[in-house]
C-alpha positions as CSV (number, residue, x, y, z in Angstrom):
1,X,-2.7,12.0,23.7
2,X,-0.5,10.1,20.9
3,X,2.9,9.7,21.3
4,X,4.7,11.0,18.1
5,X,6.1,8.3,15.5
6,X,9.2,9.0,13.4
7,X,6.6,7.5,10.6
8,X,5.1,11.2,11.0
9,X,7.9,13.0,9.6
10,X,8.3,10.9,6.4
11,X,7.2,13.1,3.7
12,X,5.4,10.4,1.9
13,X,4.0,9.0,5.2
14,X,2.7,12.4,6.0
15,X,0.7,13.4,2.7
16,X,-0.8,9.7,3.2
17,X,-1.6,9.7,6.3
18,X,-3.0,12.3,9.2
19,X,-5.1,11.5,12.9
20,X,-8.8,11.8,12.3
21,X,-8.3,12.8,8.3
22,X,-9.2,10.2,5.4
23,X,-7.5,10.4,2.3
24,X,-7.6,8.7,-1.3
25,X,-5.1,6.8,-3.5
26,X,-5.1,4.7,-6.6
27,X,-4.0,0.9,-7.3
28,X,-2.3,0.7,-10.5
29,X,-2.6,0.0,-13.3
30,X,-5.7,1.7,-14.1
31,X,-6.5,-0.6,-16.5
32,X,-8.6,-4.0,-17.2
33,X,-7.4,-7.0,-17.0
34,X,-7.4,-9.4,-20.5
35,X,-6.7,-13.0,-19.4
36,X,-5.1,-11.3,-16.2
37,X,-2.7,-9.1,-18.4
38,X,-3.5,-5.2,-18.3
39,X,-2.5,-3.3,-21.3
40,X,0.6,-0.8,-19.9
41,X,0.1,1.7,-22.7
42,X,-0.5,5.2,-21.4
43,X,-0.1,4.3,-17.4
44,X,2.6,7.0,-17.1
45,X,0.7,9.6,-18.4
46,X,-2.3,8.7,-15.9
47,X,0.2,8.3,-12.8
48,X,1.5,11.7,-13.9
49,X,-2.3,13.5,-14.3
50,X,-3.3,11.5,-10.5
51,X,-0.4,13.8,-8.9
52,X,-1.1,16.4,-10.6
53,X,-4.8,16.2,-9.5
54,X,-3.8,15.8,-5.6
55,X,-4.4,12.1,-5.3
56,X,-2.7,11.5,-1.9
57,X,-1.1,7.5,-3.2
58,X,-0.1,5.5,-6.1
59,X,0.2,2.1,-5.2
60,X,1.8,-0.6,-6.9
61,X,1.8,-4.8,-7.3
62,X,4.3,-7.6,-6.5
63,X,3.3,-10.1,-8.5
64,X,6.8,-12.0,-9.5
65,X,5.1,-15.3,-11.1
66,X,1.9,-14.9,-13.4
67,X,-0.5,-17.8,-11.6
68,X,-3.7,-18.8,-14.6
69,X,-5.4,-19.5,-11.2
70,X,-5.3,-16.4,-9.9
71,X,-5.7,-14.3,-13.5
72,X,-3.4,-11.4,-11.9
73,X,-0.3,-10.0,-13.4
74,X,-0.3,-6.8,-11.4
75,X,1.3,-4.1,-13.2
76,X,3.4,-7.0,-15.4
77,X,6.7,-5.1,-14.3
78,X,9.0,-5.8,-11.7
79,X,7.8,-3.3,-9.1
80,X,11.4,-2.0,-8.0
81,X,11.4,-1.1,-11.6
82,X,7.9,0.4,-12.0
83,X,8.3,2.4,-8.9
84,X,11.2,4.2,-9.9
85,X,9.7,4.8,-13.1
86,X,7.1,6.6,-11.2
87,X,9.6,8.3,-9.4
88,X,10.5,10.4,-12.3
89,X,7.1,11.4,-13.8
90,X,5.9,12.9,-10.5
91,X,6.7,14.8,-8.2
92,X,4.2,14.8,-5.0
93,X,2.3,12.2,-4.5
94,X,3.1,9.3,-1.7
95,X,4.2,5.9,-3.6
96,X,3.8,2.9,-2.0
97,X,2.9,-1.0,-2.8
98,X,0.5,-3.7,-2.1
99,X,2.8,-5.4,-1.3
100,X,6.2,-6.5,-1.4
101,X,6.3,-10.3,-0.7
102,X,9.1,-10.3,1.7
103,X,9.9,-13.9,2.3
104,X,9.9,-14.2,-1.3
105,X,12.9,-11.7,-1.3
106,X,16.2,-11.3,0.2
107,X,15.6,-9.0,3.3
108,X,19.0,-7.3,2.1
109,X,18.0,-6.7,-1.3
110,X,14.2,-5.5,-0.5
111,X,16.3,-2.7,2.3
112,X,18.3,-1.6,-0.5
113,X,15.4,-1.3,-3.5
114,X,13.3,0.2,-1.2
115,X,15.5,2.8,0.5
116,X,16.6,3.8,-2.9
117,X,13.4,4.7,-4.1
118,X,12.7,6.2,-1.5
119,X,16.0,8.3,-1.6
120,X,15.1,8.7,-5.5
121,X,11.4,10.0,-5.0
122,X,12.5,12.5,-2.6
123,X,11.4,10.7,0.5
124,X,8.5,9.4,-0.6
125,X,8.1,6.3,-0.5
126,X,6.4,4.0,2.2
127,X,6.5,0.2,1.6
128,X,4.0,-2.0,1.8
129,X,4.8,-5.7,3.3
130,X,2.8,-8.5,2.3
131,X,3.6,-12.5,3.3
132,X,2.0,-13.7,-0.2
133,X,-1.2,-15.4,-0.9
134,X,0.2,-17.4,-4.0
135,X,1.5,-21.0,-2.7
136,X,2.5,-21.9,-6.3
137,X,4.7,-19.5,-6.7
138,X,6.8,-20.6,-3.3
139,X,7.9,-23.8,-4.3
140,X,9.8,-22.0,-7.4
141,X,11.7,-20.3,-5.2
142,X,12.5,-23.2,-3.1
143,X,10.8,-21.7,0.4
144,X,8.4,-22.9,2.4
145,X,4.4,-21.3,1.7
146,X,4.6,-22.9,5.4
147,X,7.1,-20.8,7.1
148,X,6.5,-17.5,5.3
149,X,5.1,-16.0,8.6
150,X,8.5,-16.9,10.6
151,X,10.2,-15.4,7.5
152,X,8.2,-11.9,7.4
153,X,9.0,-11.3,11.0
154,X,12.7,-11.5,10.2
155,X,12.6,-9.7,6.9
156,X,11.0,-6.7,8.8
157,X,14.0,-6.8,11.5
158,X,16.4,-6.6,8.7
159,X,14.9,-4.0,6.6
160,X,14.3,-1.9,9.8
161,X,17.9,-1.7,11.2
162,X,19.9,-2.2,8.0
163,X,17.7,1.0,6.2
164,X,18.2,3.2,9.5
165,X,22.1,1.6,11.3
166,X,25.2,2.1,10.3
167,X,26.9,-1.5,10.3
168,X,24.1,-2.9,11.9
169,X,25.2,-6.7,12.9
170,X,22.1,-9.1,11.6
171,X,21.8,-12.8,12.0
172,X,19.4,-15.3,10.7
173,X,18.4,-17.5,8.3
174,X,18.9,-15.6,5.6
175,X,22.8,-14.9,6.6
176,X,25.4,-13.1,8.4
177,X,25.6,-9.2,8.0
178,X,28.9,-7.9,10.3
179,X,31.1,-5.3,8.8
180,X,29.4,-4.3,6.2
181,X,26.7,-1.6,5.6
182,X,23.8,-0.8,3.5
183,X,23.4,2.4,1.4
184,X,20.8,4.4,1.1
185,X,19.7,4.7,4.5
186,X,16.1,5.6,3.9
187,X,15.1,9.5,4.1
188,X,15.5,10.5,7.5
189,X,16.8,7.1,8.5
190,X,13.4,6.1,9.0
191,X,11.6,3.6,6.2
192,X,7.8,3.6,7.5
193,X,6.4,0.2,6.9
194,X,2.9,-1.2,6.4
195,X,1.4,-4.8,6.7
196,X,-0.9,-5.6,3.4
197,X,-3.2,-8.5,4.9
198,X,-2.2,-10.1,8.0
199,X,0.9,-11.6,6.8
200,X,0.9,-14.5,9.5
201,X,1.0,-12.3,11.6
202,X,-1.2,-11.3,14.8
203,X,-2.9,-7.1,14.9
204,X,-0.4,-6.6,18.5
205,X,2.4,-7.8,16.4
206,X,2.0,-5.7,13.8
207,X,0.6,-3.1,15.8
208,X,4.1,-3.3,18.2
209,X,6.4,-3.5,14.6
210,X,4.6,-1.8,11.8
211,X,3.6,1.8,11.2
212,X,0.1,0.5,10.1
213,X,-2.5,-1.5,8.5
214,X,-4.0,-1.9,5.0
215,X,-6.8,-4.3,5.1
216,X,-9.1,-5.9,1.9
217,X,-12.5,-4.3,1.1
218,X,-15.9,-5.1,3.4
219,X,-18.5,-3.3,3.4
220,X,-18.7,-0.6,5.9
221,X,-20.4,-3.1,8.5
222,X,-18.3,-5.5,8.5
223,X,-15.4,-3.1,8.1
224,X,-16.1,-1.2,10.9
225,X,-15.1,-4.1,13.9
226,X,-12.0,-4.2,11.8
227,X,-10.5,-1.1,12.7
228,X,-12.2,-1.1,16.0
229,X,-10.2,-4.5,16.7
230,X,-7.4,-2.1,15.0
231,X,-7.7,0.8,16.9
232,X,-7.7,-1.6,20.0
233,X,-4.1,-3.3,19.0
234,X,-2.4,0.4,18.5
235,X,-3.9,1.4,21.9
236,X,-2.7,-1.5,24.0
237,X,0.5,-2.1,21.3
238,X,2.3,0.9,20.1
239,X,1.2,3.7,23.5
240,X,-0.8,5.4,21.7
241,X,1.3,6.2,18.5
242,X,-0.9,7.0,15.6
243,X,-1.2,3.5,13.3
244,X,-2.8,4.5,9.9
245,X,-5.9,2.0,8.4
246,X,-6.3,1.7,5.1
247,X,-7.9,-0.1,2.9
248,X,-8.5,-0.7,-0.7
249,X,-12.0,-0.5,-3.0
250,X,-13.1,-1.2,-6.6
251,X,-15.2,1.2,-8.0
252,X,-16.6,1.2,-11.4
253,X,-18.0,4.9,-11.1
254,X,-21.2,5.5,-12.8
255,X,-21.8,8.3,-15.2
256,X,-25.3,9.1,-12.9
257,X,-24.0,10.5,-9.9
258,X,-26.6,9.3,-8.1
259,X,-26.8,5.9,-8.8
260,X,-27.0,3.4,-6.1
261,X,-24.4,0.7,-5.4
262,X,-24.0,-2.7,-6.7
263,X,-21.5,-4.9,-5.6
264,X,-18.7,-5.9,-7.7
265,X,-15.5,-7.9,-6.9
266,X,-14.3,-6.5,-3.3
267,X,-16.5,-2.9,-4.3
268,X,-19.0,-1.1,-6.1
269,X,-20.6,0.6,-9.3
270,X,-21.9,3.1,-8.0
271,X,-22.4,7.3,-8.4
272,X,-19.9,9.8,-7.4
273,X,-22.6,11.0,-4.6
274,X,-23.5,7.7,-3.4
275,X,-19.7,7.1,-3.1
276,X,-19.1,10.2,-0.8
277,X,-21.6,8.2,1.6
278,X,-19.4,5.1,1.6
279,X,-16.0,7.1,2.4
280,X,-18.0,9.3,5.2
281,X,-18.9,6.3,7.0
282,X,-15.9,5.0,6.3
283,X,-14.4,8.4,7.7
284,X,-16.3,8.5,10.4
285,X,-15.5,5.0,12.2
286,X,-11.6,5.9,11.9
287,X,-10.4,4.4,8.5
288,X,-7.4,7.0,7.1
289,X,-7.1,6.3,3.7
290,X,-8.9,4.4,1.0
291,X,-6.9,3.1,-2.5
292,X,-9.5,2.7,-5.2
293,X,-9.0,0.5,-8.5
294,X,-10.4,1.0,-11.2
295,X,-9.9,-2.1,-12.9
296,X,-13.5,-3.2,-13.6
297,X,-14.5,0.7,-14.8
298,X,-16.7,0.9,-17.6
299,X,-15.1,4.3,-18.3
300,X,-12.1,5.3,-19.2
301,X,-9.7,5.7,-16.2
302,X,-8.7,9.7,-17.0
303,X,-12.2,10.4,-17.0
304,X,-13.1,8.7,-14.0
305,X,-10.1,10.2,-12.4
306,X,-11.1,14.1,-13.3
307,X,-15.1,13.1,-12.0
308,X,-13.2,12.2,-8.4
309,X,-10.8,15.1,-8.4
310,X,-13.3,18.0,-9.0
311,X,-15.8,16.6,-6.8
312,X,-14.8,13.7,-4.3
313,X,-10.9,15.0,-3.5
314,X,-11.8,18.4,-2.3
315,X,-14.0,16.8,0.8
316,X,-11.0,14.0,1.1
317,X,-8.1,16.5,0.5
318,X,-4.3,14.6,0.8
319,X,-2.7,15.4,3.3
């Protein structure tokens, strides 16, 4: 038997994430990439048309220095900004982000972004916590690449107590908090948390201090000791709480539904049918919810996205 999480009564938590249910998102932009630069124009519209469809996640990038060696802007825009920018074009779907470099951040200033959109969007919002797999962009910000695990670890502490506390005293090496408060508190006092990658961070620690797990793509056979090792961490970790995995795919959808897969960068090209046999198995060994970008489609992204509503979504409903 689980033991309930206060995770579960998060609004954008819930139409996430369920027991035994799989559901689908989308990385944004849904758009290539030119030199690592997407072209913005029209994302709105698309993140409006993907909740209106009854995609279960939008997801968003932290990219705060554009690295040539990587080739990855992200969504170009600061994502405090782009998320509540989202906020206001629609009205259901579950926001969230891959992730938020927290020990590139204040700890303080991440609670307060975060609990407002989260306030904003209606309780929607579930943030995504990633330690940062850029070491050129550390050194501009004067921290250690080094010590970025040490750093997570505390960042989650602060955001945890000073988004749900009133005048919670905090202490470490980011300051002194004592007499002072934090507003928003998050909806419901409760800001659920996810690790993006491992963060430095061990599966029982984040098992014990995180509300779940968003991993890279694998193929199914490799995924599946994954979230066995996953499953495994929650058991012994968090008592049996339920601990979401997710994880994210590229999918350049074919227009012959049946076409076999051929691997691209961290996904496929593949058919519509074919794909319903990659999120079954994926289903089927426990994963909970699967983000797909679309940035190396070869058709356009509102297309692609009313192929997966009418026929993928109804067998991977949100929750």
């Amino acid at each position: 038997m689980r033991t309930p999480s206060p995770s579960g009564q998060h609004r954008g938590f819930a139409r996430m994430f369920q027991p035994d249910r799989l559901t689908l998102g989308l990385m944004l932009p849904l758009a290539p990439l030119e030199n690592g630069i997407p072209d913005m124009r029209g994302q709105l519209d698309l993140a409006a048309r993907a909740d209106r469809l009854g995609f279960a996640t939008l997801w968003v990038r932290d990219v705060p220095l554009f690295d040539p060696q990587f080739n990855d802007a992200g969504q170009i825009y600061d994502p405090w900004v782009w998320l509540g920018q989202l906020a206001t074009v629609t009205r259901d779907i579950a926001l969230s982000a891959a992730g938020i470099v927290l020990p590139l951040r204040h700890p303080l200033h991440t609670a307060k972004a975060a609990a407002s959109v989260d306030v904003v969007s209606g309780g929607r919002f579930v943030l995504g916590a990633a330690s940062g797999d850029r070491p050129a962009e550390y050194p501009a910000f004067h921290l250690s690449h080094e010590a970025r695990g040490a750093a997570y670890q505390e960042s989650v502490e602060v955001i945890r107590r000073s988004t749900a506390e009133d005048f919670p005293r905090l202490s470490g090496s980011f300051g002194t908090l004592e007499g002072l408060d934090l507003l928003p508190k998050a909806s419901g006092r409760y800001l659920p948390m996810l690790a993006v990658g491992s963060a430095q961070q061990t599966l029982q620690w984040i098992a014990r201090n995180l509300d779940g797990w968003v991993t890279y793509f694998r193929p199914i056979e490799a995924q599946k000791p994954r979230i066995d090792m996953w499953r495994s961490a929650v058991e012994t970790q968090a008592h049996g709480a339920f601990r979401p995995f997710a994880t994210s795919m590229f999918i350049d959808l074919a227009d012959d539904p049946d076409a076999a897969p051929s691997p691209i960068f961290l996904g496929y090209r593949l058919g519509r049918h074919r794909l319903l046999e990659e999120l079954d198995a994926l289903a089927r060994h426990g994963a909970n919810h699967v983000a797909f970008n679309l940035r190396h489609s070869t058709r356009p992204a509102g297309e692609v996205l009313e192929e997966l509503a009418e026929f993928v979504l109804p067998r991977y409903p949100s929750a």
